[in-house]
FILUMVEX-510871 format. One record per residue (C-alpha): residue number from 1; y, z negated, x. Coordinates in steps of 0.2 Angstrom, whole numbers, plus 5000, padded with zeros to 4 digits. Layout:
k NUM; py Y; pz Z; px X .
...
***
This chain:
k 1; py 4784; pz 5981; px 4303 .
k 2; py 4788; pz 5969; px 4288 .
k 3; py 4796; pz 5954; px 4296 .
k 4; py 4789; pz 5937; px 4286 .
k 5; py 4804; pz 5925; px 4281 .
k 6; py 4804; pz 5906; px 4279 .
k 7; py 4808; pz 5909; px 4259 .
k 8; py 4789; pz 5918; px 4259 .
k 9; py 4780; pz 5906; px 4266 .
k 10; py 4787; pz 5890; px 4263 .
k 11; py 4780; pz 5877; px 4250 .
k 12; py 4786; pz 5857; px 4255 .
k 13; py 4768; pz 5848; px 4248 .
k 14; py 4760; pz 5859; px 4260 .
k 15; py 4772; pz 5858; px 4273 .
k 16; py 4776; pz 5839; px 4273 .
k 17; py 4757; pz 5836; px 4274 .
k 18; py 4752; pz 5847; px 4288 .
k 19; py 4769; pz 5838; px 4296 .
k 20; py 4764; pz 5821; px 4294 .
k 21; py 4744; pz 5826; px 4299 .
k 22; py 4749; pz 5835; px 4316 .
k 23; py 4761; pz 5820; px 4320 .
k 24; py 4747; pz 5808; px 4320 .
k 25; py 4734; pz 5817; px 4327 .
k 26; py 4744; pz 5824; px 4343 .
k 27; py 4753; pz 5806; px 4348 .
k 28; py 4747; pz 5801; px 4364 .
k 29; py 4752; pz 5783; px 4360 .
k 30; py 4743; pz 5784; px 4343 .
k 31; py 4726; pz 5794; px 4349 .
k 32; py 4726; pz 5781; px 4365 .
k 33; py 4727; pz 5764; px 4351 .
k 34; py 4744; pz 5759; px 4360 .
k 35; py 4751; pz 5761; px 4342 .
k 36; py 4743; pz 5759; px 4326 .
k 37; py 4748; pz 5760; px 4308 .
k 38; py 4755; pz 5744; px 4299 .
k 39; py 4753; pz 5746; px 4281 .
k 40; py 4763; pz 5734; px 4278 .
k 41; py 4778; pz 5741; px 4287 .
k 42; py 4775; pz 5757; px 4280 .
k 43; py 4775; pz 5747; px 4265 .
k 44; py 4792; pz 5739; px 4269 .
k 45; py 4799; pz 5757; px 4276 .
k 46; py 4795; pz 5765; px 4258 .
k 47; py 4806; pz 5753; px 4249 .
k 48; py 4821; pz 5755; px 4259 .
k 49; py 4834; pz 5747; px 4270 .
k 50; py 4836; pz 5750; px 4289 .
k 51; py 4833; pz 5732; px 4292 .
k 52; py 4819; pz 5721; px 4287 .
k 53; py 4808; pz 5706; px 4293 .
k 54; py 4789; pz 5708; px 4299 .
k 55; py 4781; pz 5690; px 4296 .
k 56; py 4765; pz 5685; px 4306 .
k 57; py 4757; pz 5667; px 4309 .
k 58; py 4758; pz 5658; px 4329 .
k 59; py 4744; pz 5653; px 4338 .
k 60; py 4736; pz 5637; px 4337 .
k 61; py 4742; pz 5622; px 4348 .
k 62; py 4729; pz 5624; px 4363 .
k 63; py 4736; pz 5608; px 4372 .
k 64; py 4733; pz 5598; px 4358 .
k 65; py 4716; pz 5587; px 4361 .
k 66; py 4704; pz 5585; px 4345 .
k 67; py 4701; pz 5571; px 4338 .
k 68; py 4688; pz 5557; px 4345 .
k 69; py 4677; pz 5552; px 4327 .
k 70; py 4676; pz 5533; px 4327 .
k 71; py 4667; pz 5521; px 4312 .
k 72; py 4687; pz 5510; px 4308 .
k 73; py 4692; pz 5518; px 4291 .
k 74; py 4709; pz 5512; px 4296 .
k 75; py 4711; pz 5525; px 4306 .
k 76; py 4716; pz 5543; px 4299 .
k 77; py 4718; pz 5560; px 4309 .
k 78; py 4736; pz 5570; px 4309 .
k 79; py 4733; pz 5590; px 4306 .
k 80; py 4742; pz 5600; px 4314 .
k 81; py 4753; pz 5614; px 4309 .
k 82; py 4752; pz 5635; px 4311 .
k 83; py 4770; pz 5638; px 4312 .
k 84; py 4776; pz 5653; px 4303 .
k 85; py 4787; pz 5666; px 4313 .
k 86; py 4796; pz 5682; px 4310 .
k 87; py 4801; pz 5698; px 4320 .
k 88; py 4813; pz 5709; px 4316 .
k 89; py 4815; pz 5728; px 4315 .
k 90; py 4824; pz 5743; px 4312 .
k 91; py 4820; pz 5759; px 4303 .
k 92; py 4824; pz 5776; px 4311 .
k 93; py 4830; pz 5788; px 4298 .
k 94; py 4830; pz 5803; px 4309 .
k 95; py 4835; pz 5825; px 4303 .
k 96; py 4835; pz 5838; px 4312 .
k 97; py 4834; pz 5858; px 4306 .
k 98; py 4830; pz 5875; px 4311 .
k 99; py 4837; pz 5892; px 4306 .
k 100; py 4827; pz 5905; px 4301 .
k 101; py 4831; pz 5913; px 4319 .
k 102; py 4823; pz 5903; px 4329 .
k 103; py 4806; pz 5900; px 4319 .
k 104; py 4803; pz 5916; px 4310 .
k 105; py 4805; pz 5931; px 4320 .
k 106; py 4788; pz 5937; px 4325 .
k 107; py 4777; pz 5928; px 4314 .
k 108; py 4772; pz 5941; px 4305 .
k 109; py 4757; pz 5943; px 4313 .
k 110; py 4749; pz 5926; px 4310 .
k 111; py 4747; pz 5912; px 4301 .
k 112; py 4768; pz 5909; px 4301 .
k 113; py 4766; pz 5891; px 4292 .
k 114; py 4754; pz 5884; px 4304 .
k 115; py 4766; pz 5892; px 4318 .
k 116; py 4781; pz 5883; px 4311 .
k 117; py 4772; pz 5867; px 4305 .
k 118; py 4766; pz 5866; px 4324 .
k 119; py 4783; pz 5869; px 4330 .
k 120; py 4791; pz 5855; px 4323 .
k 121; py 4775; pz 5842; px 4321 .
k 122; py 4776; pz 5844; px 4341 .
k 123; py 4796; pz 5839; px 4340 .
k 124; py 4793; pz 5827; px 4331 .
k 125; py 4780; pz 5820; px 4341 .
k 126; py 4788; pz 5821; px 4356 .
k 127; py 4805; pz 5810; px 4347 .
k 128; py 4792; pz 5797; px 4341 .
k 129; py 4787; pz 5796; px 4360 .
k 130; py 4806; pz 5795; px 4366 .
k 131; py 4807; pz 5782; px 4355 .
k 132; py 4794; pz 5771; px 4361 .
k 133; py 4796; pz 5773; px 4377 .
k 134; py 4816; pz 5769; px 4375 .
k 135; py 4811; pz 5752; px 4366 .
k 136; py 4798; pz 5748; px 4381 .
k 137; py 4813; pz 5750; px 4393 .
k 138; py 4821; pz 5740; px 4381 .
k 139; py 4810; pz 5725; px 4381 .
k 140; py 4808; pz 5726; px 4401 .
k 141; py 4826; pz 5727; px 4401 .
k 142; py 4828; pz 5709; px 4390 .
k 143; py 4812; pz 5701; px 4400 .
k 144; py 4824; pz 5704; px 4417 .
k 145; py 4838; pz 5698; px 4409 .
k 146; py 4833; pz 5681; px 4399 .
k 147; py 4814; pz 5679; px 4405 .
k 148; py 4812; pz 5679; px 4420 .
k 149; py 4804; pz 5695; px 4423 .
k 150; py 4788; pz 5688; px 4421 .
k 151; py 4781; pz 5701; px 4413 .
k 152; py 4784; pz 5712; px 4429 .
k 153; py 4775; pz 5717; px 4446 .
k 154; py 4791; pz 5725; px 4456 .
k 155; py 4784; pz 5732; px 4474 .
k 156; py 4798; pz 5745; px 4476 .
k 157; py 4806; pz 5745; px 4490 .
k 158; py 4824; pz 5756; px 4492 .
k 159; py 4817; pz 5764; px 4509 .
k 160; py 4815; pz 5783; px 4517 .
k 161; py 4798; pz 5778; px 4520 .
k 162; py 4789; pz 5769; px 4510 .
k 163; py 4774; pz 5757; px 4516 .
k 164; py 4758; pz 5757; px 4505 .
k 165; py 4761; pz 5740; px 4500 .
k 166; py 4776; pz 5748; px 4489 .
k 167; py 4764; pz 5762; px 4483 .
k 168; py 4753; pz 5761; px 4465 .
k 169; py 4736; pz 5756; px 4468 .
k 170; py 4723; pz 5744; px 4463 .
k 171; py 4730; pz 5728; px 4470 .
k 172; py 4747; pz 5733; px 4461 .
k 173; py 4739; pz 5735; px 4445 .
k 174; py 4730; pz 5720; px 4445 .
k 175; py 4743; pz 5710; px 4448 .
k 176; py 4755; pz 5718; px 4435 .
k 177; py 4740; pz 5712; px 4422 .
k 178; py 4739; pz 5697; px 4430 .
k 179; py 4755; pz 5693; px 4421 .
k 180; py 4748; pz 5690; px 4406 .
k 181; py 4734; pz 5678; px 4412 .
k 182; py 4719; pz 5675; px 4405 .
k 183; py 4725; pz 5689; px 4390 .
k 184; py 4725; pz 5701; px 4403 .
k 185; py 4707; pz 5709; px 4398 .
k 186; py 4718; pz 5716; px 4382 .
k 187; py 4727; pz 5728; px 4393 .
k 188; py 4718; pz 5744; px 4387 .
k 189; py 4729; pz 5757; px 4393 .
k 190; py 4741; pz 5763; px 4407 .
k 191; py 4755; pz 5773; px 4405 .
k 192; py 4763; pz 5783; px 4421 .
k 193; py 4775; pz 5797; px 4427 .
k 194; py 4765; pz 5815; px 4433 .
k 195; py 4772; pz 5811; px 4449 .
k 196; py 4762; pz 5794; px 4449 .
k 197; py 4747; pz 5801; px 4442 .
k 198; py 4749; pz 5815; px 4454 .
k 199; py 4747; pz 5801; px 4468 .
k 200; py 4732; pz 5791; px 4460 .
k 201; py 4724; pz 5809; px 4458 .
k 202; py 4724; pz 5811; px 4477 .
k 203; py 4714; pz 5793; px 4480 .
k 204; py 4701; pz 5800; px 4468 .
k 205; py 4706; pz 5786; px 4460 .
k 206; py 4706; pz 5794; px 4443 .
k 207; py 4691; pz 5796; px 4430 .
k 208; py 4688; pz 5809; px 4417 .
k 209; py 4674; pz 5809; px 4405 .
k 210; py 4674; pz 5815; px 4388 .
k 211; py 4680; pz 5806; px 4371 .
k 212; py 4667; pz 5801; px 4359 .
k 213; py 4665; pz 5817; px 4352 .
k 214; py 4664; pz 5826; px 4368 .
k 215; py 4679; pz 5837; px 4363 .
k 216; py 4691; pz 5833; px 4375 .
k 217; py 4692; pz 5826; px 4391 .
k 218; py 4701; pz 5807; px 4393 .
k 219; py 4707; pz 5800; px 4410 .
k 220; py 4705; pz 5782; px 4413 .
k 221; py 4711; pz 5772; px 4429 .
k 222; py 4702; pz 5754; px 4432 .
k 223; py 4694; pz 5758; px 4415 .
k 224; py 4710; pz 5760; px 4406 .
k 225; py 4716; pz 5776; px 4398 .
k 226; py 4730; pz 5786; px 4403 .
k 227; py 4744; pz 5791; px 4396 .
k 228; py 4753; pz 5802; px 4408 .
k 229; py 4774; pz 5805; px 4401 .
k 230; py 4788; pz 5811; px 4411 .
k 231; py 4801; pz 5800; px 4400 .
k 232; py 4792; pz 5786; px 4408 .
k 233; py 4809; pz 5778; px 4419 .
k 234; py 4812; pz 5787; px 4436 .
k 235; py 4826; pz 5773; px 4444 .
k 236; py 4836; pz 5786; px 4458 .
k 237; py 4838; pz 5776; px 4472 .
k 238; py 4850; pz 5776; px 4488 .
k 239; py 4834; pz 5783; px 4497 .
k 240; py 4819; pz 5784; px 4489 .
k 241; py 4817; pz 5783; px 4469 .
k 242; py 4807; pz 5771; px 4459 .
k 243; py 4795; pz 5773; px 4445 .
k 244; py 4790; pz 5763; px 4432 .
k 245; py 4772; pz 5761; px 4425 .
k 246; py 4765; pz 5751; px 4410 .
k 247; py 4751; pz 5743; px 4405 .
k 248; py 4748; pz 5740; px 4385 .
k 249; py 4735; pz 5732; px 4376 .
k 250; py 4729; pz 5741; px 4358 .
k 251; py 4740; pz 5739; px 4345 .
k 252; py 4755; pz 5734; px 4357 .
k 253; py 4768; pz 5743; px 4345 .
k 254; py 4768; pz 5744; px 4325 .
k 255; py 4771; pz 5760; px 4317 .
k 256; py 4776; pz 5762; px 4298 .
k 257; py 4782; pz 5780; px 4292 .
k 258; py 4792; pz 5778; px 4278 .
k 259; py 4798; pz 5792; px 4265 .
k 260; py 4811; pz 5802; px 4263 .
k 261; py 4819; pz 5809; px 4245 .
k 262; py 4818; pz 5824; px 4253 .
k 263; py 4805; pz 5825; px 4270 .
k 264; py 4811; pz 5842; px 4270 .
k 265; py 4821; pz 5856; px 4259 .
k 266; py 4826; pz 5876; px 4264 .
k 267; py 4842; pz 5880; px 4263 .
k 268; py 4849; pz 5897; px 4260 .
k 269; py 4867; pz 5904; px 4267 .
k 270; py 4867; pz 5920; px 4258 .
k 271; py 4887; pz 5923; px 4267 .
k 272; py 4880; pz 5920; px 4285 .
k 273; py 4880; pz 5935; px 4298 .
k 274; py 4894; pz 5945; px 4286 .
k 275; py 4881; pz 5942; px 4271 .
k 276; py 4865; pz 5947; px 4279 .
k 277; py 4860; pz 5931; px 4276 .
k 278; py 4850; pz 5914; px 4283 .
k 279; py 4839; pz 5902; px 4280 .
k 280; py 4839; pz 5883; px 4288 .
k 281; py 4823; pz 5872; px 4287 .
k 282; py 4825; pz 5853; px 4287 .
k 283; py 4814; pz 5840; px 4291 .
k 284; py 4817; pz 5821; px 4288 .
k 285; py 4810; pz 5808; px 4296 .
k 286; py 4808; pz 5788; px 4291 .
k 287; py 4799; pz 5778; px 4306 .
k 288; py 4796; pz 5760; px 4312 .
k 289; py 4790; pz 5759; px 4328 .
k 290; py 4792; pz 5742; px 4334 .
k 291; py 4784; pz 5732; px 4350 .
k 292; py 4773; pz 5717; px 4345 .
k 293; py 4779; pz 5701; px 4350 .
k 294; py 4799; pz 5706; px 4349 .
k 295; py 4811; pz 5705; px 4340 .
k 296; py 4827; pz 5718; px 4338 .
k 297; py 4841; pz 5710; px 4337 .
k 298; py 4854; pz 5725; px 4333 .
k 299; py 4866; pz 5718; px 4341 .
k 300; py 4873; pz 5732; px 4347 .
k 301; py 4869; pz 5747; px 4336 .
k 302; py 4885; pz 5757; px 4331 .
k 303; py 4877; pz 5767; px 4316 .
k 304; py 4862; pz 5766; px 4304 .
k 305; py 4847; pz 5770; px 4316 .
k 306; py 4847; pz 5769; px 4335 .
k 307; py 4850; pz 5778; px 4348 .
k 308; py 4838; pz 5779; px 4362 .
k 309; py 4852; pz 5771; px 4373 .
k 310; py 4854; pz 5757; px 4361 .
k 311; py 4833; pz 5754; px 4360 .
k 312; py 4835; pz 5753; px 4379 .
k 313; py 4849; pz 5737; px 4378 .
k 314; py 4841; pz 5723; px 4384 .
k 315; py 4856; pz 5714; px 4370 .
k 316; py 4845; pz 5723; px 4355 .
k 317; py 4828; pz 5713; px 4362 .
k 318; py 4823; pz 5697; px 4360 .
k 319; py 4806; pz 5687; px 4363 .
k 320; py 4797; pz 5681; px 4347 .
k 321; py 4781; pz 5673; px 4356 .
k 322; py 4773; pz 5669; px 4370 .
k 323; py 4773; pz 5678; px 4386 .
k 324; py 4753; pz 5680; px 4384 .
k 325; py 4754; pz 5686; px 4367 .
k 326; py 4763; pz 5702; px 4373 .
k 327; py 4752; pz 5715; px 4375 .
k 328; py 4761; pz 5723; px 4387 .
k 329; py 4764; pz 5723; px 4408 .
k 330; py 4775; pz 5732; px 4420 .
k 331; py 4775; pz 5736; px 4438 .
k 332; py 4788; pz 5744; px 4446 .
k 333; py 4784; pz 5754; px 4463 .
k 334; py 4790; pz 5769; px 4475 .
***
């Protein structure tokens, strides 16, 4: 049987298109509205540089009281100002390859591009995920250290034998949204361990109806959708572990793709395996996937794009607005 090699099949238009298509559609954080496309950071991603400045307007003073309208032409009103701020982010320029090994060997049957486009689109998918998940422990890490933790619920409790109070539920939830106030009817999704979906599953607290095409089935919880992620932050504890769960508003993070010279290229090793040959495919990546609200500092970031370690430093975080204005809520629970 003739056995279909990368050289046949491969064409990069096609490829980076079916790529970039596939990533957005199977996101969980981009189908559930958590992140939505900036054009301007895309904007600011295609012309370069690892570091750049997202501009955006503040809110209005609330406090202030209007003015009381009298007839004395002496008298004349003070506007008030919008003040203009700025957050900071950091492009992710991000490779990876696959030899001809590993991707090709029994695609002669089928479709081989779609195969390997879905291979990769999936890995790709799940590194924009790691990423965003590492910049939300990120932010909860620099709202314990310099805010007071004010944007989290913590019930855990380090015991053998937990008591309900510790436990997820509907109380727990609420009062990790209550953190934000009166903004709190933003919070449109939840993200949770299968472990802590698991549980809700169990209470029949969990519902599942059909998108809005009635193609696929969606679970909600208190009306918010779920994601469910097992790089969501499992704390191993001296006796019983804790899990972390997060609420997000839409549009809580920004996502601008940027473009590579080269999204991806094959590469031939005519002298590999004593001169039988092989083939490498490379796929680039140029993403900005930043929390609204925050700023990253990069204060400690060693090379050009960070790690997820670094995106989880509390040091590379910092609060550009309001508590409210956050879109984002945490509890923490056994």
């Amino acid at each position: 049987m003739a056995v279909t090699q990368l050289a046949d099949i491969y064409n990069p238009l096609v490829f980076n298109a079916v790529i970039d298509e596939k990533v957005d559609e199977t996101n969980k954080f981009i189908a559930s509205g958590v992140m939505v496309t900036n054009p301007m950071l895309s904007a600011m991603a295609a012309i370069g540089g690892n570091i750049g400045e997202l501009p955006f307007y503040g809110t209005l003073d609330i406090d202030t009281e209007p003015d009381r309208v009298d007839d004395d032409p002496t008298h004349f009103s003070v506007p008030g100002k919008i003040a203009k701020k700025k957050m900071t982010y950091r492009l992710a320029s991000l490779h990876y390859s696959w030899s001809t090994m590993d991707l090709a060997r029994e695609l002669a049957l089928r479709d081989p591009l779609a195969a390997i486009t879905a291979r990769i689109s999936n890995w790709w998918v799940t590194q924009q995920q790691r990423r965003l998940l590492a910049a939300v422990r990120g932010v909860l890490a620099d709202n314990i250290a310099n805010d007071d933790a004010d944007m989290v619920k913590n019930i855990y409790s380090d015991v053998a034998s937990p008591a309900a109070s510790t436990l997820i539920g509907v109380e727990a939830i609420m009062d990790a949204g209550q953190t934000m106030g009166d903004s709190q009817g933003a919070l449109a999704a939840i993200a949770m361990h299968s472990i802590t979906y698991n549980a809700l599953m169990k209470q029949n607290l969990v519902a599942v109806i059909p998108n809005s095409r009635g193609e696929v089935e969606v679970a909600t919880y208190l009306g918010k959708r779920i994601i469910v992620d097992d790089d969501m932050v499992v704390t191993t504890g001296t006796n019983s572990p804790k899990y972390l769960t997060v609420l997000f508003g839409a549009g809580a993070f920004d996502h601008g793709a940027g473009s590579p010279m080269i999204p991806s290229e094959l590469e031939r090793i005519p002298s590999a395996g004593y001169g039988g040959g092989q083939d490498i495919l490379h796929s680039r990546r140029s993403d900005i996937i930043h929390p609204y609200g925050m700023s990253f500092t990069s204060a400690n970031v060693a090379g050009q794009s960070a790690t997820l370690a670094e995106l989880a430093l509390a040091t590379n975080w910092d609060r550009a607005v309001t508590r409210k204005n956050i879109p984002m809520a945490f509890l923490t629970h056994n």
